[in-house]
VOBA-1610 file (N, C-alpha, C; in pm, whole numbers, padded with zeros to 5 digits, always signed):
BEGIN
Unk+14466+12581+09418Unk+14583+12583+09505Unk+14627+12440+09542Unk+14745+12399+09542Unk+14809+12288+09590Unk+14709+12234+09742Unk+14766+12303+09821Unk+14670+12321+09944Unk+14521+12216+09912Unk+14438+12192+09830Unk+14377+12178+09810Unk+14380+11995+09825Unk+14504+11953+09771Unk+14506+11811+09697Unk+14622+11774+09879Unk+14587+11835+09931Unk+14693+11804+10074Unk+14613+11652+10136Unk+14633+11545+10160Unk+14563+11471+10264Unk+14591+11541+10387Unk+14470+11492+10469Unk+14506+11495+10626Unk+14578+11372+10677Unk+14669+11371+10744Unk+14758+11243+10787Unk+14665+11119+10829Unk+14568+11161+10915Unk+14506+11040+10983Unk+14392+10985+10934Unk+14349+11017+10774Unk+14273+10964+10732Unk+14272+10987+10587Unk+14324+11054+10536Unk+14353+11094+10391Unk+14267+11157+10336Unk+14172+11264+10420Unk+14077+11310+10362Unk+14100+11438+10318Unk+14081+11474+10181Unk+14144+11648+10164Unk+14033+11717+10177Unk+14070+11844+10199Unk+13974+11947+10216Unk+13832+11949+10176Unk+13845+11880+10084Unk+13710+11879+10014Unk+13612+11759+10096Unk+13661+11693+10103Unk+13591+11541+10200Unk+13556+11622+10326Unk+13685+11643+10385Unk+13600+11727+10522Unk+13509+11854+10503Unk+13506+11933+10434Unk+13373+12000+10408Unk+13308+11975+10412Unk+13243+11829+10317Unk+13140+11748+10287Unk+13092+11674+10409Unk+13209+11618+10500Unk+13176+11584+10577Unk+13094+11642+10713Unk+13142+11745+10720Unk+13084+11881+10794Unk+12964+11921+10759Unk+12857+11894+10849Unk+12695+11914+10765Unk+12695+12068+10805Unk+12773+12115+10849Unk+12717+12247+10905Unk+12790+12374+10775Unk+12873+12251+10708Unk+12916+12363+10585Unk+12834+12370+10477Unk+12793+12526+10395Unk+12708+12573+10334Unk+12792+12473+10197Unk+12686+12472+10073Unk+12662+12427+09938Unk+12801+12507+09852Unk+12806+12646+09958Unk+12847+12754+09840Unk+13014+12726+09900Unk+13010+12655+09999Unk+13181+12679+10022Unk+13240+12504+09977Unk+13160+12411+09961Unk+13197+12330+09903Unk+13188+12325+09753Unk+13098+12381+09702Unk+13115+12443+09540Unk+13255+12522+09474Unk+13297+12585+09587Unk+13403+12684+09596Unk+13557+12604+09602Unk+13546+12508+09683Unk+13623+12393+09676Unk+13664+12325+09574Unk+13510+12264+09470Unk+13522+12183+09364Unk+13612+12278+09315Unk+13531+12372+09261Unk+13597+12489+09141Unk+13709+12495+09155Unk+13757+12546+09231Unk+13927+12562+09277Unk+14052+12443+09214Unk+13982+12328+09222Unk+14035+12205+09171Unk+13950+12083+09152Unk+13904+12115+09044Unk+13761+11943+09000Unk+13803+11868+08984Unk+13965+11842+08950Unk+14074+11670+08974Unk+13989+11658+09130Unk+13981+11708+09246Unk+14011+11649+09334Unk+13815+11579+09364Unk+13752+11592+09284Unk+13641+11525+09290Unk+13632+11380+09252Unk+13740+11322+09229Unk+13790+11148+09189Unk+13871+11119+09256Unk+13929+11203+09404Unk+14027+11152+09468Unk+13933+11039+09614Unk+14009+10970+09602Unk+13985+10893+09739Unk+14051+10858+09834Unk+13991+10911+09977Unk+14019+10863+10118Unk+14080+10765+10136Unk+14109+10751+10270Unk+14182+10637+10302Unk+14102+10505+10340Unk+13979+10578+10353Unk+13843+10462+10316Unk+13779+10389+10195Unk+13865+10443+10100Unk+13831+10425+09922Unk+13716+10568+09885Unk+13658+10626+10005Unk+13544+10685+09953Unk+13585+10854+09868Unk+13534+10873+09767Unk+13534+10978+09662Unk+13423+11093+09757Unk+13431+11198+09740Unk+13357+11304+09727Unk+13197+11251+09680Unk+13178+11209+09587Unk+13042+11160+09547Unk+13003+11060+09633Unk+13071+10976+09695Unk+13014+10890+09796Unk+12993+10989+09949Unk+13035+11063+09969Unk+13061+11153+10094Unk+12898+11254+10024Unk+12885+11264+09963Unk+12764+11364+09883Unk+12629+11321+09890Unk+12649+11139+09883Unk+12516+11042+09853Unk+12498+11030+10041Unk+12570+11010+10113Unk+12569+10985+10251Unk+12516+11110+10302Unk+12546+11218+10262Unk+12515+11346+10365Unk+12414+11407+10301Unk+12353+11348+10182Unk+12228+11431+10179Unk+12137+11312+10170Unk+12180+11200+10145Unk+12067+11067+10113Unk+12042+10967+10164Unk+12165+10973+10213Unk+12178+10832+10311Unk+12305+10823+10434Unk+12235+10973+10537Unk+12328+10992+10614Unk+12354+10913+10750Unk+12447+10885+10801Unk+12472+10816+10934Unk+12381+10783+11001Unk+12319+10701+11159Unk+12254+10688+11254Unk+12222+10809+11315Unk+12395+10845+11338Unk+12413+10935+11440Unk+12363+11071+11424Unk+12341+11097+11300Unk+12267+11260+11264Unk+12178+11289+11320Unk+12141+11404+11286Unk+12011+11476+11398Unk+11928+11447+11282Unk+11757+11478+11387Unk+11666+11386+11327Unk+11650+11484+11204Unk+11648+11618+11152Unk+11687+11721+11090Unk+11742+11669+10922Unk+11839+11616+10946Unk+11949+11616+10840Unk+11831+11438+10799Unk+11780+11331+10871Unk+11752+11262+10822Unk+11624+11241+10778Unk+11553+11349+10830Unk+11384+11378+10766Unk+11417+11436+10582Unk+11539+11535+10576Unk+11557+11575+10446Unk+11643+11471+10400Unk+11714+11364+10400Unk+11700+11267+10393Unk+11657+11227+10279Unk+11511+11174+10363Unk+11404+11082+10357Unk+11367+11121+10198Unk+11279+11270+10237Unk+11249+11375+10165Unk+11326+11343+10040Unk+11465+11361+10033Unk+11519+11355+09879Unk+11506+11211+09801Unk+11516+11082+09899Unk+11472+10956+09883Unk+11384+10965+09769Unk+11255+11003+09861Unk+11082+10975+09816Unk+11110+11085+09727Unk+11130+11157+09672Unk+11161+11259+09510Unk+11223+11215+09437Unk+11318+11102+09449Unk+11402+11056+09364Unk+11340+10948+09314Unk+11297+10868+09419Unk+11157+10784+09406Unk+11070+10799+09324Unk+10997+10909+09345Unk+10829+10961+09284Unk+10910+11018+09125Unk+11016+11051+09108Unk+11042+11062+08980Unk+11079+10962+08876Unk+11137+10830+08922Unk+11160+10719+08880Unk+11010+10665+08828Unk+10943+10720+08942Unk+10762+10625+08896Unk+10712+10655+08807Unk+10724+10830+08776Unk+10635+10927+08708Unk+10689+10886+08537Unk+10859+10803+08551Unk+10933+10806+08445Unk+10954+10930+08355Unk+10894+11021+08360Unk+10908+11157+08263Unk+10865+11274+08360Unk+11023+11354+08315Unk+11042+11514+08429Unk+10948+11625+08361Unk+10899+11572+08221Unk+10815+11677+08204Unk+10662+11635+08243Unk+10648+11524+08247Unk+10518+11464+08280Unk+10468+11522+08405Unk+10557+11577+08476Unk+10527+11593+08623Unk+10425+11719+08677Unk+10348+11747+08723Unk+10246+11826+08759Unk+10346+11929+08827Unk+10296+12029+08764Unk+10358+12214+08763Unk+10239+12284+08914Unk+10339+12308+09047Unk+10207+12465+09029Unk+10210+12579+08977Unk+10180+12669+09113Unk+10153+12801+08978Unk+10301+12881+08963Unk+10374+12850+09038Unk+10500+12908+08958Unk+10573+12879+08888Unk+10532+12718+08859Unk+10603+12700+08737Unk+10680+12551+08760Unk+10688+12517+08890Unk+10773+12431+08964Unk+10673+12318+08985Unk+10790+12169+09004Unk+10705+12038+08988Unk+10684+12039+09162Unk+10589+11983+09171Unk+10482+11982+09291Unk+10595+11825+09340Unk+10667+11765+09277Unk+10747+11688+09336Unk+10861+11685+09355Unk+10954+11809+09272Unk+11082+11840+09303Unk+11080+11950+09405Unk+11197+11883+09507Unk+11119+11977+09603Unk+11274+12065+09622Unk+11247+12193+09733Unk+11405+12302+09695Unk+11507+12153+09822Unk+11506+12087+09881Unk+11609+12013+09914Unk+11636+11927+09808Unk+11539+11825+09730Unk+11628+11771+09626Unk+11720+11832+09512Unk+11647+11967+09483Unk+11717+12046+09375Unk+11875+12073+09445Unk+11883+12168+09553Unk+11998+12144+09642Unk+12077+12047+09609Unk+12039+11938+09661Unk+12112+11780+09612Unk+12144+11782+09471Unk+12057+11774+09417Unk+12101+11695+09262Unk+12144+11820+09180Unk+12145+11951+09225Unk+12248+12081+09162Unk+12441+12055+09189Unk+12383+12006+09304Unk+12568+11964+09402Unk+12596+11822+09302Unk+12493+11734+09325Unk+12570+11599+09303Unk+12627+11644+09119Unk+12548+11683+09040Unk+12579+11747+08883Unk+12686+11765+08907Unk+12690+11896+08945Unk+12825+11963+08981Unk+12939+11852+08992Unk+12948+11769+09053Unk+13051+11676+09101Unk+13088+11556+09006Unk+12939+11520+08955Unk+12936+11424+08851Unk+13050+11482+08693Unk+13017+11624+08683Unk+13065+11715+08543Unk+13231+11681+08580Unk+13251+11705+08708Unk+13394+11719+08761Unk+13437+11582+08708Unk+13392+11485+08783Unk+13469+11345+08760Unk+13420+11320+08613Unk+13366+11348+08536Unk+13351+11259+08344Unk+13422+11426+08317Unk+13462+11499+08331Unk+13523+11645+08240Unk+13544+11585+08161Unk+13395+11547+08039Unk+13430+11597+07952Unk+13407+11476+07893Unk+13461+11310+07910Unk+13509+11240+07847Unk+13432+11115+07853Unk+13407+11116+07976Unk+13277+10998+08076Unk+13125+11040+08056Unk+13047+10983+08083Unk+12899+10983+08094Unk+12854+10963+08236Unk+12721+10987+08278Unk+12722+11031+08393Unk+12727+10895+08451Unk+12664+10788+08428Unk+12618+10658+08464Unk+12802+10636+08478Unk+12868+10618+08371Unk+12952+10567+08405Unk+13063+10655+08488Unk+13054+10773+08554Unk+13098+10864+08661Unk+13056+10786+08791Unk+12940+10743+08786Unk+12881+10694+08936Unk+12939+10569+08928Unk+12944+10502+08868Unk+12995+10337+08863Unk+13091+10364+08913Unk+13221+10438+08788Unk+13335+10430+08821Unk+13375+10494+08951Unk+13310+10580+09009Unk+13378+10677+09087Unk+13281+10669+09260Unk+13216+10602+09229Unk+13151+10530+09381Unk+13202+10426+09428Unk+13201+10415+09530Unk+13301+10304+09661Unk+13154+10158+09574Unk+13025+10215+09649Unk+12930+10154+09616Unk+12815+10230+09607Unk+12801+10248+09443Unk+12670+10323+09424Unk+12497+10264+09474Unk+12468+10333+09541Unk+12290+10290+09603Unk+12223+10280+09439Unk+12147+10142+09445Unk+12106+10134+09338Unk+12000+10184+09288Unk+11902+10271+09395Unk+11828+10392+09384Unk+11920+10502+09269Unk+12060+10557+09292Unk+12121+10667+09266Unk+12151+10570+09119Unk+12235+10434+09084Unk+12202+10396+08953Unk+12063+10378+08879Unk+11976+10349+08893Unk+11809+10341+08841Unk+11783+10498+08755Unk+11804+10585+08874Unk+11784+10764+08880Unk+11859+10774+08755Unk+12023+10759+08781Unk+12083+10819+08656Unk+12026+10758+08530Unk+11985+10629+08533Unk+12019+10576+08390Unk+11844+10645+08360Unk+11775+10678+08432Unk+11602+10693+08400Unk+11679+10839+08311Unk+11739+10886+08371Unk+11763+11081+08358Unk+11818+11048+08224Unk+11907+10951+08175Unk+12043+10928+08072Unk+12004+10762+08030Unk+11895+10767+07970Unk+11864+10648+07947Unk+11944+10564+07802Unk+11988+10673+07731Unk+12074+10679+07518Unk+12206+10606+07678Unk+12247+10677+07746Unk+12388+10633+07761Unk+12397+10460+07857Unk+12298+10418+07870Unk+12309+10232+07902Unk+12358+10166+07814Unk+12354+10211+07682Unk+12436+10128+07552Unk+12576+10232+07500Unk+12609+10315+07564Unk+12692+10402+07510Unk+12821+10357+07571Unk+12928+10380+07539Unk+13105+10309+07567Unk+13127+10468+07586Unk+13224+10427+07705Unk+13307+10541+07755Unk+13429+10586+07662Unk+13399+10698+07584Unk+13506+10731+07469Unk+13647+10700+07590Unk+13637+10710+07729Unk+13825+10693+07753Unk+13854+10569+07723Unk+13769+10441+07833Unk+13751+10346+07830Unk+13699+10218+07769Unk+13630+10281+07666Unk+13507+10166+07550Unk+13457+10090+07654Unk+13410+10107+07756Unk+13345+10052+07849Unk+13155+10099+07861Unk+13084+09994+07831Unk+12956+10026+07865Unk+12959+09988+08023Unk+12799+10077+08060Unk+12790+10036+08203Unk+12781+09903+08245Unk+12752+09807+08185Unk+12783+09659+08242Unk+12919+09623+08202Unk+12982+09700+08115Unk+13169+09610+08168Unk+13209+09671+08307Unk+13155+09780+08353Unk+13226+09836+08438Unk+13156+09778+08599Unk+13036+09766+08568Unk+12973+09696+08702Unk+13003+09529+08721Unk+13058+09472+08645Unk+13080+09343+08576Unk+13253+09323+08641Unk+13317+09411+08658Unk+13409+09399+08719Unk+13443+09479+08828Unk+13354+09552+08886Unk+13366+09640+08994Unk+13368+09551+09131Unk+13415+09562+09230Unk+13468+09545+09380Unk+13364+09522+09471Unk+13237+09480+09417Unk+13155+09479+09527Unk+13097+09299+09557Unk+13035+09290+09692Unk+13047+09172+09689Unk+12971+09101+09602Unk+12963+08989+09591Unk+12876+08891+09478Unk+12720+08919+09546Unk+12664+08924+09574Unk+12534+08938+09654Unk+12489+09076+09569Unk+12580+09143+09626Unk+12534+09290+09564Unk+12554+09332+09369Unk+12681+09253+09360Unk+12707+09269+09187Unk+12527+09190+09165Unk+12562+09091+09199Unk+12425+09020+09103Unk+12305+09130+09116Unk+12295+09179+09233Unk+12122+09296+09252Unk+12202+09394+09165Unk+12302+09470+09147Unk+12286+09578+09050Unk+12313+09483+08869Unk+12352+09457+08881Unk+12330+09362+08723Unk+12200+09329+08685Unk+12136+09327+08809Unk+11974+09225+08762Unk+11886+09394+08749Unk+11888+09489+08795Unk+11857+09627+08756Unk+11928+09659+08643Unk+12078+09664+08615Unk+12061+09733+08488Unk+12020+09629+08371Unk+11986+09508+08364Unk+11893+09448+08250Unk+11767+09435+08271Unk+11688+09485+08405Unk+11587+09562+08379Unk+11607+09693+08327Unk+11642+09790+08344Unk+11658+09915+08287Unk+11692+09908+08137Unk+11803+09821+08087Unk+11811+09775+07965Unk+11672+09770+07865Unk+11585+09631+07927Unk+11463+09630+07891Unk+11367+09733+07900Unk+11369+09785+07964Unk+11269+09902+07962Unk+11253+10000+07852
//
């Protein structure tokens, strides 16, 4: 529905941002959102921020002001995203008895089922995931770049069929300050090397 791609006047956030922004809204009504219109998962606020940056904040790296609740799970998805980077391999990871890794836990799955979801929206089709987060984050946490490229390691040398852009043309000219370009540059030629 049109409705969908509406800003709000006083901040330009469409429907979908304020959902996200709203911790008290369920997975299934912001899913319901994407679906309806997955253009609007590359739109940005009047803050520059995308849906995927509103996604990384409210489940990973949420405000001060949150209850201690929202920042213990948090933490929680942190140290999983973490302990999987270490383990380097998702099959390597110790199973219990139902079958499930003793380190993916049901809040990160939560997370990284949503963030997919959002990631598929912004590359439909054409992008890679690494270069979805580059392009389509205000400023990607270089935890959330490390993660992708460990998960999508073939696509660090791969060019964006829209753009012929590998992930260092695109971080190489991205908007962030010099302090910070140099720390994510100096990770992805570690990751490179690896």
């Amino acid at each position: 529905p049109a409705a969908l791609r509406i800003p709000n006047a006083a901040n330009g956030s469409l429907p979908l941002h304020c959902a996200i922004t709203r911790y008290d809204t369920s997975e299934d009504i912001i899913e319901l959102l994407l679906g309806s219109d997955p253009s609007v998962a590359n739109v940005r606020d009047a803050k520059g921020l995308t849906p995927l940056d509103l996604l990384w904040t409210r489940y990973v790296n949420p405000e001060d002001s949150r209850c201690q609740q929202v920042k213990v799970r948090a933490r929680l998805i942190r140290r999983t995203m973490e302990g999987l980077m270490l383990s380097r391999s998702w099959s390597a990871l110790e199973k219990d008895q139902n079958g499930k890794s003793k380190l993916i836990t049901d809040e990160f799955r939560t997370f990284w089922d949503l963030f997919s979801k959002f990631l598929r929206a912004v590359y439909h089709g054409f992008s890679l995931p690494i270069h979805a987060v580059l392009t389509a984050m205000s400023h990607p946490d270089p935890l959330l770049v490390q993660f992708v490229c460990g998960t999508y390691p073939s696509h660090l040398l791969l060019r964006d069929p829209k753009t012929g852009s590998v992930p260092l043309h695109i971080l190489a000219r991205k908007a962030h300050t010099q302090r910070r370009r140099i720390d994510m540059l100096r990770l992805l030629f570690i990751l490179l090397d690896a």
